[in-house]
C-alpha positions as CSV (number, residue, x, y, z in Angstrom):
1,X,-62.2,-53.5,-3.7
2,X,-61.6,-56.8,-4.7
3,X,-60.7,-57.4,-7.5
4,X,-63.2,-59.5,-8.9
5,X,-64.2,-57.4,-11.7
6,X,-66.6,-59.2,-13.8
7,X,-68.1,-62.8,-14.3
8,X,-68.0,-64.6,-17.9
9,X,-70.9,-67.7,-18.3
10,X,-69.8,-69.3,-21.2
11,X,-72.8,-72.1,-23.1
12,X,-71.5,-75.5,-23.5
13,X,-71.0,-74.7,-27.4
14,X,-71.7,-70.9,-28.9
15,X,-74.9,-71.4,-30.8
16,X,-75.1,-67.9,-31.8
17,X,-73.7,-64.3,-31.9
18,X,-75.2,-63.0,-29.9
19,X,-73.6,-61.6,-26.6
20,X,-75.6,-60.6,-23.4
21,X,-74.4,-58.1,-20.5
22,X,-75.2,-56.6,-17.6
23,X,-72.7,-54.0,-16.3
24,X,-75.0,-52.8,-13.7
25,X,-76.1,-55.7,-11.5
26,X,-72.4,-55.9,-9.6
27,X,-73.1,-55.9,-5.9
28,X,-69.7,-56.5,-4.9
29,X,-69.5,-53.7,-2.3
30,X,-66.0,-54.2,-0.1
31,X,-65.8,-52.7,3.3
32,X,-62.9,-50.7,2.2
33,X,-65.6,-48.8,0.0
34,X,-68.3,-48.8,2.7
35,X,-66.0,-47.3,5.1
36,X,-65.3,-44.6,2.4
37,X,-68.6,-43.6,1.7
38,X,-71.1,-41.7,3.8
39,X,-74.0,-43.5,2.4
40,X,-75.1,-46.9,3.6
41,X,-75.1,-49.9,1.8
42,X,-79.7,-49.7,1.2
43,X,-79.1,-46.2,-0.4
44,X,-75.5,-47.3,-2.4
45,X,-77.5,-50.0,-4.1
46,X,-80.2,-47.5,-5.4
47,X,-77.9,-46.9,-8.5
48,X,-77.6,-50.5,-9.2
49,X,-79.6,-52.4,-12.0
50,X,-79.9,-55.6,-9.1
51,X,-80.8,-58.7,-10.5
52,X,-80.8,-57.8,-13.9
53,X,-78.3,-61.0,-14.3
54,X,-80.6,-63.1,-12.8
55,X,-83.3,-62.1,-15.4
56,X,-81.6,-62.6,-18.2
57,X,-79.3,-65.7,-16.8
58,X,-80.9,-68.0,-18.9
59,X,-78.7,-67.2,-22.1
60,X,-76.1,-69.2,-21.9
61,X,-78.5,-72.3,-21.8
62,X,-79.5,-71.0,-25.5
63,X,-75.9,-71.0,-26.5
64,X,-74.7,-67.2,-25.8
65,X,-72.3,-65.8,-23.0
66,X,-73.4,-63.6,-20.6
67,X,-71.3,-61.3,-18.9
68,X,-72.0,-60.0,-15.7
69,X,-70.0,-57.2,-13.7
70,X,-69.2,-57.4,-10.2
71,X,-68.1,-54.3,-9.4
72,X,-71.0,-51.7,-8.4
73,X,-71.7,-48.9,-10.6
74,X,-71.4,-46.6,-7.6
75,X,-67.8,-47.5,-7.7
76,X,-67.0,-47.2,-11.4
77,X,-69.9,-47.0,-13.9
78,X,-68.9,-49.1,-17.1
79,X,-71.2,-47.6,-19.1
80,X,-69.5,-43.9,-19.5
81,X,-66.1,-43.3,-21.0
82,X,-62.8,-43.0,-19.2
83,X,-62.9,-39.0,-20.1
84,X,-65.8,-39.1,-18.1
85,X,-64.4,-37.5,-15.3
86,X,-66.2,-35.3,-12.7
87,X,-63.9,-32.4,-11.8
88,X,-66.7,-31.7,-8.4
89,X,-65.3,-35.0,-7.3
90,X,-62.3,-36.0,-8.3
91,X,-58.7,-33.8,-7.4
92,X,-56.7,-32.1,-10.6
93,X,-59.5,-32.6,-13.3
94,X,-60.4,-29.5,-15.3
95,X,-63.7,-28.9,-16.3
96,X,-64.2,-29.5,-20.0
97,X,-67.2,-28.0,-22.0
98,X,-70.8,-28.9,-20.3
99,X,-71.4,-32.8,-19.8
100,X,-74.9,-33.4,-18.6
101,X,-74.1,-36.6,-17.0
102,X,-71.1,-35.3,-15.5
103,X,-72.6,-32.4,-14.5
104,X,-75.0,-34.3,-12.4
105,X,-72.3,-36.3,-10.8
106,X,-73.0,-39.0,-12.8
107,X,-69.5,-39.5,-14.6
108,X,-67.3,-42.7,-14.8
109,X,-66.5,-42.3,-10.9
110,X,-70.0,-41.6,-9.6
111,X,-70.5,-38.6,-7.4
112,X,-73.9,-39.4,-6.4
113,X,-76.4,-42.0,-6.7
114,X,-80.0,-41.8,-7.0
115,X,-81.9,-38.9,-5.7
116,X,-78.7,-37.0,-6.1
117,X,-77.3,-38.4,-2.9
118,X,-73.6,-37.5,-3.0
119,X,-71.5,-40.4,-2.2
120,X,-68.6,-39.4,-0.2
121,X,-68.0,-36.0,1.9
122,X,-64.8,-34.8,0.3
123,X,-62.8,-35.6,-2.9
124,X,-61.2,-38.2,-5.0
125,X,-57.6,-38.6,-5.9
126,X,-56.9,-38.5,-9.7
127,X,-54.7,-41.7,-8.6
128,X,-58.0,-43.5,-6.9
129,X,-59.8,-42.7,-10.2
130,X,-57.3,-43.8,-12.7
131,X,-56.4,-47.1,-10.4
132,X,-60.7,-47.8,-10.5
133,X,-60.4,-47.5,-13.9
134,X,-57.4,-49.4,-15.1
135,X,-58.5,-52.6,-12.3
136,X,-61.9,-52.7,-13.2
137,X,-63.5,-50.5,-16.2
138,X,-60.4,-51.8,-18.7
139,X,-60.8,-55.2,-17.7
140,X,-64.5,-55.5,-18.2
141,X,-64.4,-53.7,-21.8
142,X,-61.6,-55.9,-22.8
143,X,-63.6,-58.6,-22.3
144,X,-66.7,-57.2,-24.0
145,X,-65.0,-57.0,-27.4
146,X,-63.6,-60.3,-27.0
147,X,-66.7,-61.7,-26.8
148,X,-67.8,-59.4,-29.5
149,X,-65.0,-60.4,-32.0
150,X,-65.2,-64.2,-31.3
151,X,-69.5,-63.6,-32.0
152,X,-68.3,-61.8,-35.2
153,X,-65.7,-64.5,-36.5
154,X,-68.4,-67.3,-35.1
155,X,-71.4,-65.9,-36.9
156,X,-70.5,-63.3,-39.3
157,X,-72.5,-60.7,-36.7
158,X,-72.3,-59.4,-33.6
159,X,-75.3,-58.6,-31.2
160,X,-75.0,-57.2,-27.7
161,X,-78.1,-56.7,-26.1
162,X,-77.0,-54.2,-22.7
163,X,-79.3,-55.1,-20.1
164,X,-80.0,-52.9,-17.2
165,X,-83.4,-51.8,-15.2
166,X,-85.1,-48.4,-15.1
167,X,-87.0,-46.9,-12.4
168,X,-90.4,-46.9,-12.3
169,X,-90.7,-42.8,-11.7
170,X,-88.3,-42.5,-15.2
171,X,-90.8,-43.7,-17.2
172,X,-93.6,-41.8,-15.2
173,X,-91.8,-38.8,-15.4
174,X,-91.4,-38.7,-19.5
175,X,-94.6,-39.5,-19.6
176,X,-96.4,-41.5,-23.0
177,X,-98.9,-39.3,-25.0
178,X,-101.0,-42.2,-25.9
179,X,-101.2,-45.7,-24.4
180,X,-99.7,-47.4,-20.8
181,X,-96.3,-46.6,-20.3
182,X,-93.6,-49.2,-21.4
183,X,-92.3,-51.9,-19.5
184,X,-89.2,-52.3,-21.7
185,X,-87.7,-49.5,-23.5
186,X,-84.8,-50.5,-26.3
187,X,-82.0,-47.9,-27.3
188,X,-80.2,-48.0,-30.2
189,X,-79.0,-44.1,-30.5
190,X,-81.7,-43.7,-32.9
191,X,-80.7,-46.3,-35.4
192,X,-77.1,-45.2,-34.8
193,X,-75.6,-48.6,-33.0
194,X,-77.9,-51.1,-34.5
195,X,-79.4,-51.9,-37.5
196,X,-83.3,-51.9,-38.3
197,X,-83.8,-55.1,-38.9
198,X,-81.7,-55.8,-35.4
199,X,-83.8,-53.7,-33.9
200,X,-87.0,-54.5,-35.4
201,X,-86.5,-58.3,-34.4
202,X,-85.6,-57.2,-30.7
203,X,-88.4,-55.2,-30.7
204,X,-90.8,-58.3,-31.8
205,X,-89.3,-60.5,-29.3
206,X,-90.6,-58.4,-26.1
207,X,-93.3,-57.7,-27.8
208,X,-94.3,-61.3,-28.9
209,X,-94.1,-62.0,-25.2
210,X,-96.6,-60.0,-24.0
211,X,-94.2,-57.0,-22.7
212,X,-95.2,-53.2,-24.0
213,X,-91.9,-51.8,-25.7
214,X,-90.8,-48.4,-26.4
215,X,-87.6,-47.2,-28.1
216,X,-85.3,-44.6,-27.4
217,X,-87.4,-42.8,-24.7
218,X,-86.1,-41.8,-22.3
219,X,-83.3,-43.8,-22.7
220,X,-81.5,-44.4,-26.1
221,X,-78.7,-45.4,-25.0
222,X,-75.2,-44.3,-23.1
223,X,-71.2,-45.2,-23.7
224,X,-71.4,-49.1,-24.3
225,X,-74.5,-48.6,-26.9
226,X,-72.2,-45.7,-28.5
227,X,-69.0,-47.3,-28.8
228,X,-70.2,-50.7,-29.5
229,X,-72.6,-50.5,-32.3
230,X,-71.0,-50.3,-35.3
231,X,-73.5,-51.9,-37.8
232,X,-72.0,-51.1,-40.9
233,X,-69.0,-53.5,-39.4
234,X,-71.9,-56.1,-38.5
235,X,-71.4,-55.0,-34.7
236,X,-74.8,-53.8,-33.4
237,X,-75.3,-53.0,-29.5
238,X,-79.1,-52.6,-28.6
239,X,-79.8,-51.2,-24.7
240,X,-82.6,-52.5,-23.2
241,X,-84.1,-51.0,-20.1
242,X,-86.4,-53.4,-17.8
243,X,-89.1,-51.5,-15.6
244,X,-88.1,-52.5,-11.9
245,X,-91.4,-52.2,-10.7
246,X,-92.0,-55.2,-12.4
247,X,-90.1,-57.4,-10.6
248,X,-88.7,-55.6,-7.3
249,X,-89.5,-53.8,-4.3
250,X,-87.5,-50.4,-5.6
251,X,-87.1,-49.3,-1.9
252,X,-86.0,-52.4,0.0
253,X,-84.2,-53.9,-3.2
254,X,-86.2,-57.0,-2.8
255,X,-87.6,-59.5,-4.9
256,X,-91.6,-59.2,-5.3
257,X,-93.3,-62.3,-6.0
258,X,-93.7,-61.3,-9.6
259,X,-89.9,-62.0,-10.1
260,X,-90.0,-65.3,-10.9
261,X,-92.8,-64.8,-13.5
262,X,-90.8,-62.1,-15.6
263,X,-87.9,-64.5,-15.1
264,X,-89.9,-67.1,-17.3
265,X,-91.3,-64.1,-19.5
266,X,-87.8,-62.6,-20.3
267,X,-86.4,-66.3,-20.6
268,X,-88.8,-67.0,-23.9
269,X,-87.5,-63.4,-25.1
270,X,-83.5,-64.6,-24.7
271,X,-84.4,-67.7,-26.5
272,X,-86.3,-65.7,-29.4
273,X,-83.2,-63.6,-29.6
274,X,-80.9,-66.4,-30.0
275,X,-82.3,-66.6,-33.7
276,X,-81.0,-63.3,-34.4
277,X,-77.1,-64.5,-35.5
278,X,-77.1,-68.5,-35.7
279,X,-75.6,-69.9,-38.7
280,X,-71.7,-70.1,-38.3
281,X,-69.8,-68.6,-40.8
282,X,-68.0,-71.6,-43.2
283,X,-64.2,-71.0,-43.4
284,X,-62.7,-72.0,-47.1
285,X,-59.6,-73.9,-46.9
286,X,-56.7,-72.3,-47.8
């Protein structure tokens, strides 16, 4: 792979503490990966969140970063832990307890993508997992909290809002007892990795744009949202899960015509959010 890992857009001057990222929307699929796989590169791109950068690329005009991984998810998924690993897939690793994600071949080195497509015909060295990990996972983390930290000493809080997509069968398949079924669904691991009022003012910017919301079902949130919401520390990480069929073709991975609409949408939402942290913190002489 190369070893372009992630991209950083940095605003002209941080105008608030909030951080946006998308570690799903890397396409960056080498040939030394396609000749790996058995899959083609149509049914690879079924696990990626694609264009989910481009949706919310408008952030940095409003004075927050956005990061944006390059490397797919069917390659290294940044949003599980390095312990992750899938002993079905990858030599020397002994199975641990019962992980549902890594059960379903859905650990830090995917197994399979969706529709439980299995990804390669044989196994993994433990060396090819750990060098995926330490060239890209490391590398995109690292610079993740350093955003996170300079939001923190900039603003006296931290907000990262994960962005990714959901399929449009996830949400039909949970299901809503009353009402039409969400177009964005925002996880904070039950009130766990972000605070209420965080959460609460997310909430009312989709909302205030016209977009139906739900939160923490069915997704509240994996490994980034886990490890990176620390409220109490005045680090909160909200996920927040985009309906595809909003925007894409979910079998071609094409834009519909309705892209650039939800663009515009999702573009009044990232400037509503930049409210959330923007008054720098004063530092008293010493």
């Amino acid at each position: 792979m190369s070893k372009t890992v992630y991209l950083v857009e940095m605003p002209q001057e941080l105008q608030s503490g909030v951080v946006f990222a998308s570690p799903h929307s890397g396409s960056n699929y080498s040939p030394a990966f396609l000749a790996e796989t058995v899959l083609d590169p149509l049914q690879l791109r079924s696990s990626e969140d694609a264009f989910v950068d481009e949706l919310f690329a408008s952030a940095p005009r409003f004075g927050m970063p956005l990061l944006t991984a390059q490397v797919p998810r069917a390659y290294v998924d940044l949003n599980r832990s390095t312990e992750e690993l899938d002993p079905a897939l990858i030599d020397g690793v002994i199975k641990r307890g019962q992980n549902p994600r890594v059960a379903s071949g859905l650990g830090v080195i995917p197994r399979v993508v969706a529709h439980g497509r299995s990804i390669y015909s044989g196994k993994l060295t433990r060396t090819e997992a750990s060098d995926r990990i330490a060239s890209y996972w490391r590398p995109y983390h690292a610079a993740l909290q350093q955003l996170l930290d300079q939001a923190r000493t900039g603003f006296g809080r931290a907000v990262l809002i994960d962005c990714h997509s959901m399929p449009h069968e996830a949400i039909s398949a949970a299901g809503r007892s009353c009402g039409a079924l969400p177009d964005v669904v925002l996880g904070d691991r039950f009130g766990a990795a972000a605070s209420s009022e965080v959460m609460d003012r997310i909430e009312a910017a989709f909302v205030g744009a016209g977009l139906r919301v739900a939160r923490n079902t069915p997704f509240a949130g994996a490994y980034i949202t886990q490890s990176y919401g620390r409220p109490s520390r005045e680090q909160h990480a909200v996920q927040v899960e985009i309906d595809r069929s909003l925007y894409m073709n979910e079998t071609r991975i094409q834009k519909t015509a309705d892209f650039t609409a939800l663009q515009m949408v999702l573009t009044d939402v990232v400037a509503e959010l930049s409210r959330l942290t923007c008054d720098p913190v004063s530092l008293a002489a010493e």
